[in-house]
C-alpha positions as CSV (number, residue, x, y, z in Angstrom):
1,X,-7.4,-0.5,-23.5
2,X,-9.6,2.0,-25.3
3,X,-8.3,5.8,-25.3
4,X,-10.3,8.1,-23.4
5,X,-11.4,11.1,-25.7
6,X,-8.8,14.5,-25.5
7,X,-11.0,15.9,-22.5
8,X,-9.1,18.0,-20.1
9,X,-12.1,18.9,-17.8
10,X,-13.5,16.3,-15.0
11,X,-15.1,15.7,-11.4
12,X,-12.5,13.7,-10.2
13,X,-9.2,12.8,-11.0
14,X,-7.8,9.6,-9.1
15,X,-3.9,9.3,-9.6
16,X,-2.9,5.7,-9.6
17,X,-4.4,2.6,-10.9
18,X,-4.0,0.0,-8.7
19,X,-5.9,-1.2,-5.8
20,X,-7.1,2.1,-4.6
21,X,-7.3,3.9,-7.6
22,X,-10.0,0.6,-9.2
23,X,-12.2,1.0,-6.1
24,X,-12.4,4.5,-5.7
25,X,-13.4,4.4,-9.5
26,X,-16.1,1.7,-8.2
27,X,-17.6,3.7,-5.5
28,X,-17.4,7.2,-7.0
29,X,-19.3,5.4,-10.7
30,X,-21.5,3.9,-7.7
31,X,-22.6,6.5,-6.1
32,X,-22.3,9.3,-8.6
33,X,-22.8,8.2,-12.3
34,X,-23.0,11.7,-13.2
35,X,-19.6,12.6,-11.8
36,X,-16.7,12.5,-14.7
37,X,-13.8,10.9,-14.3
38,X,-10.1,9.9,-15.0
39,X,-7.2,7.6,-13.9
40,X,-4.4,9.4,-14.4
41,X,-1.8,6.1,-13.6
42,X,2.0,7.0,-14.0
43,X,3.2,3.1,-15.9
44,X,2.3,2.0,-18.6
45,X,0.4,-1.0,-17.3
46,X,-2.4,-0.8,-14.6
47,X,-2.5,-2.8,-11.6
48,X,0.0,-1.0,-9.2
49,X,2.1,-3.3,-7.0
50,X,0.9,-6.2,-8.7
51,X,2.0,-5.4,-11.7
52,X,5.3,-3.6,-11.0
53,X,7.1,-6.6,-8.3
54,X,8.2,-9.5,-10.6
55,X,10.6,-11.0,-8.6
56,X,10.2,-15.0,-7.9
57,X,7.8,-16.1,-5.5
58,X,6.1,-12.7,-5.5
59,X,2.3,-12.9,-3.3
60,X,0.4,-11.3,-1.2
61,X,0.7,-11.3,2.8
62,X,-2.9,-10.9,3.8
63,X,-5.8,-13.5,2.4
64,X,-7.7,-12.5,-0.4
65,X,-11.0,-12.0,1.3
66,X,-9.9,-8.8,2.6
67,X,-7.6,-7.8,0.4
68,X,-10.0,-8.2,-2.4
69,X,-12.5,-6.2,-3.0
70,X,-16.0,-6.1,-0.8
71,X,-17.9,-5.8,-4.2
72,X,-15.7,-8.8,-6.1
73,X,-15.4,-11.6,-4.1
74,X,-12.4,-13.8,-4.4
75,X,-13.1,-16.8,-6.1
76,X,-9.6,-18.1,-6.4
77,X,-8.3,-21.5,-5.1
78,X,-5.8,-20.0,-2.5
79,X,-6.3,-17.4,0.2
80,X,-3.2,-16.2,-0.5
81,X,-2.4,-15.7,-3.8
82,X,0.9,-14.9,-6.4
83,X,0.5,-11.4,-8.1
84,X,-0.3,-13.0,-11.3
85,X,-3.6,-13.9,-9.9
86,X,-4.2,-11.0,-7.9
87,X,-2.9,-8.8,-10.8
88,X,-6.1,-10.9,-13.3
89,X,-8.3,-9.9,-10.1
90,X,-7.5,-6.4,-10.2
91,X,-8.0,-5.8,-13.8
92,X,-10.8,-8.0,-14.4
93,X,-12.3,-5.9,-12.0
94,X,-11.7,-3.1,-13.8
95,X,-12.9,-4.4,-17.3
96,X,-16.2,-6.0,-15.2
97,X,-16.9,-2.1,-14.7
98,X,-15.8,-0.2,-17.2
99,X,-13.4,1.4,-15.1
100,X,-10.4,0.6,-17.2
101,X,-11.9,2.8,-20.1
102,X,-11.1,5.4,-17.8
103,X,-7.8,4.6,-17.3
104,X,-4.8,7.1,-18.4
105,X,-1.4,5.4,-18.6
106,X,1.6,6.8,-19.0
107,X,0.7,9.7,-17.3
108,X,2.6,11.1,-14.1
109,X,1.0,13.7,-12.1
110,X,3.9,16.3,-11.5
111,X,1.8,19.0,-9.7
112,X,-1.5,20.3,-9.2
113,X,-3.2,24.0,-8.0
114,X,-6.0,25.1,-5.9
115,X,-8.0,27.5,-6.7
116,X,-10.3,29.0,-4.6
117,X,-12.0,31.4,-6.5
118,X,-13.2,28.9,-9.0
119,X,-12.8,25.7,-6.3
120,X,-10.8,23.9,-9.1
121,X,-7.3,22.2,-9.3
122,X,-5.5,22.5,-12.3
123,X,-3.3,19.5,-12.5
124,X,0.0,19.0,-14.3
125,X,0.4,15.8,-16.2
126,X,3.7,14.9,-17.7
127,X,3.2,11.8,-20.4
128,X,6.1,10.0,-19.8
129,X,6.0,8.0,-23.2
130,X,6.5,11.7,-24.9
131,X,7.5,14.3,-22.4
132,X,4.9,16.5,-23.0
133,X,3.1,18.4,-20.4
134,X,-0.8,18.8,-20.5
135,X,-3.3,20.4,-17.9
136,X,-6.2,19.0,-16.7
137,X,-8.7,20.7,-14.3
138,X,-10.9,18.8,-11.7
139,X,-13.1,19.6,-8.8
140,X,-11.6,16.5,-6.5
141,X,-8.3,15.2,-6.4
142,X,-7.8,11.9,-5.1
143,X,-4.7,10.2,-4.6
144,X,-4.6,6.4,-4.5
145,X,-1.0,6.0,-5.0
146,X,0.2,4.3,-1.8
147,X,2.7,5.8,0.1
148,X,5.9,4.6,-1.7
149,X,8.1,5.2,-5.1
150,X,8.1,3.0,-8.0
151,X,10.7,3.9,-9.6
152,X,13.2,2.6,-7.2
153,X,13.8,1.5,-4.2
154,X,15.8,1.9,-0.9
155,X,19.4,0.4,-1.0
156,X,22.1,1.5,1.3
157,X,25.5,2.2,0.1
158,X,27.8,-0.8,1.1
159,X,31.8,-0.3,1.0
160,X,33.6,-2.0,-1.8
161,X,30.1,-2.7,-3.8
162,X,31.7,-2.0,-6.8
163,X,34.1,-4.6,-6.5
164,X,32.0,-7.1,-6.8
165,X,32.2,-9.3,-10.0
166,X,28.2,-10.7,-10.0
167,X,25.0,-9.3,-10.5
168,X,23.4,-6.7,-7.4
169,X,19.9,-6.3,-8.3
170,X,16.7,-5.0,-6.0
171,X,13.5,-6.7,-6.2
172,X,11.8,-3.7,-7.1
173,X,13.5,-3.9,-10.2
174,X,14.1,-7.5,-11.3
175,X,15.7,-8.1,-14.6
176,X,12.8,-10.5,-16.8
177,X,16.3,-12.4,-17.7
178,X,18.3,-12.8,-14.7
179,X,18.4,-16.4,-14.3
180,X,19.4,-18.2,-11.1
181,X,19.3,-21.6,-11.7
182,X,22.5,-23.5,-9.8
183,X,23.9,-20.1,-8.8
184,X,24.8,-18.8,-5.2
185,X,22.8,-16.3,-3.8
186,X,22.7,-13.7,-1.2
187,X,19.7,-11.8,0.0
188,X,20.0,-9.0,2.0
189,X,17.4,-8.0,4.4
190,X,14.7,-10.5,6.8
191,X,11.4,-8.2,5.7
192,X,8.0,-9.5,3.8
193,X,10.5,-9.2,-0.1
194,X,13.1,-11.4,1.7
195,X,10.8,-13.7,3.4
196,X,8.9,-14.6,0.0
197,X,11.8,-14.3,-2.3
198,X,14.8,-16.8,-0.4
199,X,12.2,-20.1,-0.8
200,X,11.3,-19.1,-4.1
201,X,15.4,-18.8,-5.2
202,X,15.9,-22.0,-3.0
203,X,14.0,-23.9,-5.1
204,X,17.0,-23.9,-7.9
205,X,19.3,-21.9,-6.7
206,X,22.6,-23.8,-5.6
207,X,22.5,-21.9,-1.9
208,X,20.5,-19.2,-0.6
209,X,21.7,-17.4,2.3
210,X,19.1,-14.4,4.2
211,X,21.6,-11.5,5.8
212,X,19.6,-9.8,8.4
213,X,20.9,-7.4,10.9
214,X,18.1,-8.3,13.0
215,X,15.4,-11.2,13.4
216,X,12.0,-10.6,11.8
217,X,9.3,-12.7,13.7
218,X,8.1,-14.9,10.9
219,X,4.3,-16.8,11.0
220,X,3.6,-19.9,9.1
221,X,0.2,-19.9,7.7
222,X,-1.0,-22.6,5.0
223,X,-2.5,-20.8,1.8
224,X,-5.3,-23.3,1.7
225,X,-8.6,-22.6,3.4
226,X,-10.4,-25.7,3.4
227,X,-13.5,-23.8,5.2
228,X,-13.3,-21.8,2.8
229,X,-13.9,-24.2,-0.2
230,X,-17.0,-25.7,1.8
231,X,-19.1,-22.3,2.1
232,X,-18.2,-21.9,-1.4
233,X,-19.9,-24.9,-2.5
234,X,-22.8,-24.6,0.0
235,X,-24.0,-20.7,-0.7
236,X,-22.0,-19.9,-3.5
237,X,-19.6,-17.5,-4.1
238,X,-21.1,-14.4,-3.0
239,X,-22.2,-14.9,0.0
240,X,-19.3,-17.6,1.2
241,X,-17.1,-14.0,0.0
242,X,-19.0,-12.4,2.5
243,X,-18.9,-14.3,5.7
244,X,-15.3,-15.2,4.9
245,X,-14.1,-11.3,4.7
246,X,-16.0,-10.8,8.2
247,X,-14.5,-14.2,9.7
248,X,-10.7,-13.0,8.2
249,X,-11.5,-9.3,9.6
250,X,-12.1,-10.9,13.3
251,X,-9.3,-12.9,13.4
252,X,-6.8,-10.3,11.8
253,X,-8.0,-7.5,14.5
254,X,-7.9,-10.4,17.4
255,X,-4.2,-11.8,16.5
256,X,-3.3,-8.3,16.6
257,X,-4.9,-7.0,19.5
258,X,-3.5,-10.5,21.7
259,X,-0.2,-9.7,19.9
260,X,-0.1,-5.7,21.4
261,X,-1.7,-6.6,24.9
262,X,0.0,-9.7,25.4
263,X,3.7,-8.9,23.8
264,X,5.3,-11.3,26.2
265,X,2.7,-14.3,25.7
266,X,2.4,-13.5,21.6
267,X,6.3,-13.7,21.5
268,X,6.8,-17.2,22.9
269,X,3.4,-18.3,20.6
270,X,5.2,-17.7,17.8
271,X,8.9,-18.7,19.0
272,X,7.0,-22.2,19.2
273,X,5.6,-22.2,16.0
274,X,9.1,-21.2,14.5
275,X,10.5,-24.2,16.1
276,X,8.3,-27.0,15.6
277,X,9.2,-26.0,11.9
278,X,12.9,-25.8,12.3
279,X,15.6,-28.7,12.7
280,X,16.0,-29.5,16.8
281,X,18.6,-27.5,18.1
282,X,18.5,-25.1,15.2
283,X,19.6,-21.7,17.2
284,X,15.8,-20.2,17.0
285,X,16.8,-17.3,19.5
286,X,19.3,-15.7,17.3
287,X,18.0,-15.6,13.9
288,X,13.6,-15.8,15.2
289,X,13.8,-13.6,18.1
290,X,13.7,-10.2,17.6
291,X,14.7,-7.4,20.2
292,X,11.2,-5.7,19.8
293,X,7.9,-7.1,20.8
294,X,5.1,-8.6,17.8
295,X,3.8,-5.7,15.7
296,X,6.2,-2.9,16.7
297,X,6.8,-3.8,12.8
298,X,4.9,-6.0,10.6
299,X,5.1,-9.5,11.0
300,X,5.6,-11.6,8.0
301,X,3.8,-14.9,7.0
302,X,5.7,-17.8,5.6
303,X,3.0,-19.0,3.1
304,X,3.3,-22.8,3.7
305,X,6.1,-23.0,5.7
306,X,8.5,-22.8,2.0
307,X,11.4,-20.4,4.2
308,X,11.2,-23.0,7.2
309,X,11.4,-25.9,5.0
310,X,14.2,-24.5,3.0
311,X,16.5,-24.0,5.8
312,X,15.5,-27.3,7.1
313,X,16.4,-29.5,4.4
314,X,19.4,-27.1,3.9
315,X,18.6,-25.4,0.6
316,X,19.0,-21.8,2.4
317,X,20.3,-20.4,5.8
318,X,19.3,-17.6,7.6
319,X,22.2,-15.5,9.0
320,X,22.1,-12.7,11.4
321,X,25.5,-10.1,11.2
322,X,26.0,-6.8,9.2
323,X,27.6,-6.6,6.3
324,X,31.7,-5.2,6.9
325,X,32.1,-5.1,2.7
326,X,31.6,-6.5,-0.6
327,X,34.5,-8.4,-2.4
328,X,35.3,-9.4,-6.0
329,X,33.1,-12.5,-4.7
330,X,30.9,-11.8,-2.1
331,X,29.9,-10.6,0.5
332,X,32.2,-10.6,4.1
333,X,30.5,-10.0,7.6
334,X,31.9,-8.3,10.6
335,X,32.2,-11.6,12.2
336,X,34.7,-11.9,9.7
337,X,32.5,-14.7,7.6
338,X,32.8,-14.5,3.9
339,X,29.7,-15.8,1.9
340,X,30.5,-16.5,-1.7
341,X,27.5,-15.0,-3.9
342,X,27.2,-15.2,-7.8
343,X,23.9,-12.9,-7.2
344,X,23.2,-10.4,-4.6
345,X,19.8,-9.0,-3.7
346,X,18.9,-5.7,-2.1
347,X,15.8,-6.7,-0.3
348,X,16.6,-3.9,2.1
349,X,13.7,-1.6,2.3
350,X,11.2,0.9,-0.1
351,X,11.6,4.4,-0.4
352,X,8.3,6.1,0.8
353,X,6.7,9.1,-1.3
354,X,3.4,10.6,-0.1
355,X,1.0,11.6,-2.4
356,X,2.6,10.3,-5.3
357,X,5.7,12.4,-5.4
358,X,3.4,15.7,-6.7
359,X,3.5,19.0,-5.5
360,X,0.4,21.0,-3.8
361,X,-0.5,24.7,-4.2
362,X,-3.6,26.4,-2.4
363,X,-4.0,29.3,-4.0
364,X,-0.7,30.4,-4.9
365,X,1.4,28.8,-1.1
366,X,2.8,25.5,-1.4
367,X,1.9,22.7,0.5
368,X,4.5,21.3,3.0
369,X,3.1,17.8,4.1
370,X,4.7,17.9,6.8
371,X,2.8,21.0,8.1
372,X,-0.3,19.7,7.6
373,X,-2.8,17.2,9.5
374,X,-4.6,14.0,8.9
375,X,-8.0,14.1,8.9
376,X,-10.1,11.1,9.3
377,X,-7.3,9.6,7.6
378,X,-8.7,10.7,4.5
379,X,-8.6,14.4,3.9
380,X,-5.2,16.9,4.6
381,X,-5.9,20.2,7.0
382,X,-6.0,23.5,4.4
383,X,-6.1,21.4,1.5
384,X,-9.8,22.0,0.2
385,X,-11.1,18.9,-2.3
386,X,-8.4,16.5,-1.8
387,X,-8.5,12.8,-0.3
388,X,-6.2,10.0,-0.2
389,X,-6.3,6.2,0.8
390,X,-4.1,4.5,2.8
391,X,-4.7,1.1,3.8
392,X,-3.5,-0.6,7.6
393,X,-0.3,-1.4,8.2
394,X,-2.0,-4.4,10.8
395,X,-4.0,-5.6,8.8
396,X,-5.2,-5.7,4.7
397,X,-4.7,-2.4,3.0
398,X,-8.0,-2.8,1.1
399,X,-10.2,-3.1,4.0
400,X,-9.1,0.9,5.1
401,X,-9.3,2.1,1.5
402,X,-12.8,0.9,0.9
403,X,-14.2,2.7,3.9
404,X,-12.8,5.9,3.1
405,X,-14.2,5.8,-0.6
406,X,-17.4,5.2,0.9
407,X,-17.1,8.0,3.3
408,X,-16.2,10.4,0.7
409,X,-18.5,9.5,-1.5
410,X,-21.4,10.5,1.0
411,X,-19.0,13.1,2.2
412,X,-19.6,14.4,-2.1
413,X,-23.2,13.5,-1.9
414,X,-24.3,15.7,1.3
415,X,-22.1,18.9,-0.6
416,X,-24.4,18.4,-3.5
417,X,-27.8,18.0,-1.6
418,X,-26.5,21.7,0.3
419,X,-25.4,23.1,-3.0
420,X,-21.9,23.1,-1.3
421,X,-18.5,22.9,-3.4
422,X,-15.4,23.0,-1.2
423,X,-14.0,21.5,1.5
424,X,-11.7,22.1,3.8
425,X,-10.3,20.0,7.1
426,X,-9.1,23.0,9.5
427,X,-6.6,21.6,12.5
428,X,-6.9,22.5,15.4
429,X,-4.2,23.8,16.8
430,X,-4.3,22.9,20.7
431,X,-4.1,19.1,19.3
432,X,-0.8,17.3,20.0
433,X,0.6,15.5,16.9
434,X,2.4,12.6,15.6
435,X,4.1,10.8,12.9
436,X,1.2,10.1,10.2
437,X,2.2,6.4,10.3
438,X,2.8,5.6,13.7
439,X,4.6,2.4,12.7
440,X,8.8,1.5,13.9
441,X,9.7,0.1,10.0
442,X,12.9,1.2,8.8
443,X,11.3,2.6,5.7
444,X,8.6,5.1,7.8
445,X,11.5,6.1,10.3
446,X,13.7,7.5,7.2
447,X,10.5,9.7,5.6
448,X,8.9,10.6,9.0
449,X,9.2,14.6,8.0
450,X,8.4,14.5,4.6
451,X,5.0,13.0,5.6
452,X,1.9,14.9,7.2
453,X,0.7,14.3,11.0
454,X,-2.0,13.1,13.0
455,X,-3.1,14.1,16.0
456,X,-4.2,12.6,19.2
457,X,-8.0,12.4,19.2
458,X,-10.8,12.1,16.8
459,X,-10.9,13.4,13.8
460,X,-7.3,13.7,13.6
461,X,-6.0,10.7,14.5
462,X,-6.0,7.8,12.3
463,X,-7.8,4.6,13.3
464,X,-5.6,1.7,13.2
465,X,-8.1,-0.7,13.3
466,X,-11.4,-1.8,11.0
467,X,-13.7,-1.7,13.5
468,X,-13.0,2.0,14.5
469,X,-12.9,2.8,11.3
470,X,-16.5,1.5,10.7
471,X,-17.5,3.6,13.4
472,X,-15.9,6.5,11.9
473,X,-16.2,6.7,8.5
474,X,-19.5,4.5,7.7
475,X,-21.8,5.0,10.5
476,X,-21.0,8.8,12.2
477,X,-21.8,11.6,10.3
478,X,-19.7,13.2,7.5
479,X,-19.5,16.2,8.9
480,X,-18.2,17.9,11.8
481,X,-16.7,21.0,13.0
482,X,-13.5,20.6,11.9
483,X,-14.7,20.2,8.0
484,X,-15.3,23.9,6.4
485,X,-17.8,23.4,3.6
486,X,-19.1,26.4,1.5
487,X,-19.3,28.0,-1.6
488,X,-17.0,29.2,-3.7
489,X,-17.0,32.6,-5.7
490,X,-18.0,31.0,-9.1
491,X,-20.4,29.2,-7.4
492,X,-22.5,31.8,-5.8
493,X,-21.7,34.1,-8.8
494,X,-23.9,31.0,-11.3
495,X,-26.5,31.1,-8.4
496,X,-27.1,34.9,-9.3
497,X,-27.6,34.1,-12.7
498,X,-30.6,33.2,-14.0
499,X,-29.7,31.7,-17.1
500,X,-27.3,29.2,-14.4
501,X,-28.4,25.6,-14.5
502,X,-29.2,24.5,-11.7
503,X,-26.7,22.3,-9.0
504,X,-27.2,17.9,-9.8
């Protein structure tokens, strides 16, 4: 990729280079081609989760349509897709654009300060290649670095693990040589990794067998869409794109919304599903029923029904006890079951980081996150010129984050039009509030206090659903009492001077 000249001064800074980071870079270019700009992305490649997972069998969960892009439709063959295509999406986005000329790799955002006097942040950059340090200024900091770590992930500490005379590697961080071919494997955990990983190793591996604590409720879905290839052919790619996004936004928001009003009904749906695709009298109800009711945690989709038919032609087992200790072997359960392993994955969970691990200063006070509240989802109470994108954890991530880009960038174009430069969500303090993402996973329960918190009505709380969030962030205004805007010192002081040019 071409090197960006040695500026240090810009508009924007967007930290991360994966999904978010490429289409706030869309929108922002967009709206505001005046606006400079910079991708500050802490690896060395871009492409974010796509690029970092390369265990076997990696893919997405959610169909394309909506997980793509609403400016790039998805023109692939499958609706679910491996990250090798989704990763050639992503950055042939980028190139379509010009975005990944703006694109700064290797560079890890360690810190950044407000300041309100001259309604800046000035942004600490480490360059990992190098270990130098270099400071950057901007008038808007967005962070589109998801909400977890990339340098590791979570594993648990299990007794005797050092015993044990294999390999232990996390899917986060598979070796490019590790080789599985005819070798026994054990996968710890039943989550989305597990669920697209145990097929995948089944398909040479010599046995697979999925630990879980407790059941996961599991969905086949095919990765074909057949309707999908006859819109294509009848009005082309754009428009098919379109009605397919609106017809996969529908059916996502209605399986959920059945799923949450209907817990009872949605359970023994998906119980049947699970058995018409496992061998008669294969004990569904211990390892496919879960103690909680659908969406309490993600579901997971078995893209073509590959975990199913593993188990059912015997190539992998599912089983559900704890793990009592590793041995020079394997792995032995409190049920007193040993399973003999030559490989044992950690599929056990991510380690969540807001904001991309950096610290906040407004003039001077650091930033605890989890003193601050959400607002619209996008924007952080007391924390002027800053947004972030989180996607749904119901639905495709993409569909959130391209609303809020939107938002902010009419939210950047009304400041301009009233010769406004800061902004700055103030909470209100009679407001209840609650964890940021309200969401019973393993991995949000652990990092609950290091995140910020939403409250209980509009505009602190943060829509879980696309439809709200259309309401919300595209159609009502961007402003409201709750959002300061004004002037800052060095602003009003160039509006004194004649010789000032004047605002774009």
């Amino acid at each position: 990729m071409p090197r960006l000249p040695d500026e240090t001064s810009f508009d924007v800074l967007i930290v991360g280079a994966g999904l978010s980071g490429i289409a706030a870079a869309y929108y922002l270019q967009r709206d505001h081609p005046q606006r400079s700009y910079a991708i500050l992305e802490a690896r060395d490649a871009s492409g974010g989760t796509w690029d970092l997972f390369r265990y076997p069998g990696v893919r997405s969960d959610s169909d394309l349509y909506t997980l793509g892009y609403e400016f790039r439709p998805w023109r692939g063959e499958r609706a679910i897709a491996d990250a090798e295509t989704i990763l050639a999406y992503l950055r042939d986005t980028a190139a379509a654009h010009g975005i990944d000329r703006r694109i700064r790799l290797r560079s890890r955002v360690l810190e950044a300060s407000w300041s309100s006097q001259q309604a800046r942040w000035s942004v600490t950059v480490e360059h990992t290649d190098t270990g130098e340090h270099t400071t950057l200024t901007c008038s808007w900091l967005f962070c589109a670095g998801g909400y977890y770590r990339y340098d590791r992930g979570h594993t648990p500490h299990f007794q005797g693990q050092h015993r044990f005379g294999g390999t232990i590697v996390h899917p986060q961080h598979w070796p490019a040589d590790l080789d599985h071919a005819g070798r026994r494997v054990v996968v710890i955990g039943s989550g989305a990794t597990a669920v697209t990983l145990v097929p995948a190793l089944a398909d040479t591996a010599a046995h697979v067998a999925m630990v879980q604590r407790t059941p996961t409720y599991i969905v086949p879905l095919s990765s074909r869409d057949r309707l999908a290839d006859r819109l294509r052919a009848l009005l082309g790619d754009e428009r098919a794109h379109a009605l397919l996004r609106r017809r996969s936004i529908v059916r996502q928001h209605l399986f959920w919304r059945f799923c949450r009003s209907f817990p009872h009904l949605a359970r023994r749906v998906i119980r049947r599903a699970n058995v018409r695709m496992l061998p008669e009298g294969y004990p569904v109800d211990v390892h496919f029923n879960p103690p909680y009711d659908p969406w309490d945690q993600r579901l997971c989709v078995d893209v073509g029904g590959r975990l199913f038919r593993a188990v059912r032609e015997g190539r992998a087992e599912v089983v559900t006890d704890r793990i009592a200790e590793f041995t020079e072997t394997g792995v032995r359960l409190e049920s007193g079951r040993h399973l003999q392993a030559d490989i044992v994955v950690t599929a056990t969970g991510l380690a969540v980081q807001a904001m991309g691990g950096m610290a906040l200063t407004v003039d001077g006070r650091r930033v605890r996150l989890r003193d601050t509240v959400a607002y619209k989802g996008t924007m952080l109470s007391g924390v002027p010129n800053f947004a972030y994108a989180i996607g749904y954890t119901n639905a495709s991530w993409t569909l959130r984050v391209g609303l809020v880009c939107e938002h902010w960038c009419r939210l950047l174009a009304h400041m301009d039009a009233h010769g406004y430069d800061t902004a700055r969500p103030v909470a209100d303090p009679t407001v209840p509030t609650r964890p940021l993402l309200d969401f019973d996973a393993g991995y949000i329960r652990r990092a609950v206090d290091q995140l910020p918190r939403q409250g209980d009505r509009a505009p602190w709380r943060t829509p879980t659903s696309y439809a709200e969030d259309v309401r919300l962030l595209r159609r009502r205004p961007v402003t409201d009492p709750h959002l300061h805007l004004g002037r800052s010192p060095a602003a009003r002081a160039d509006a004194r001077d004649p010789a000032a040019e004047p605002a774009a």
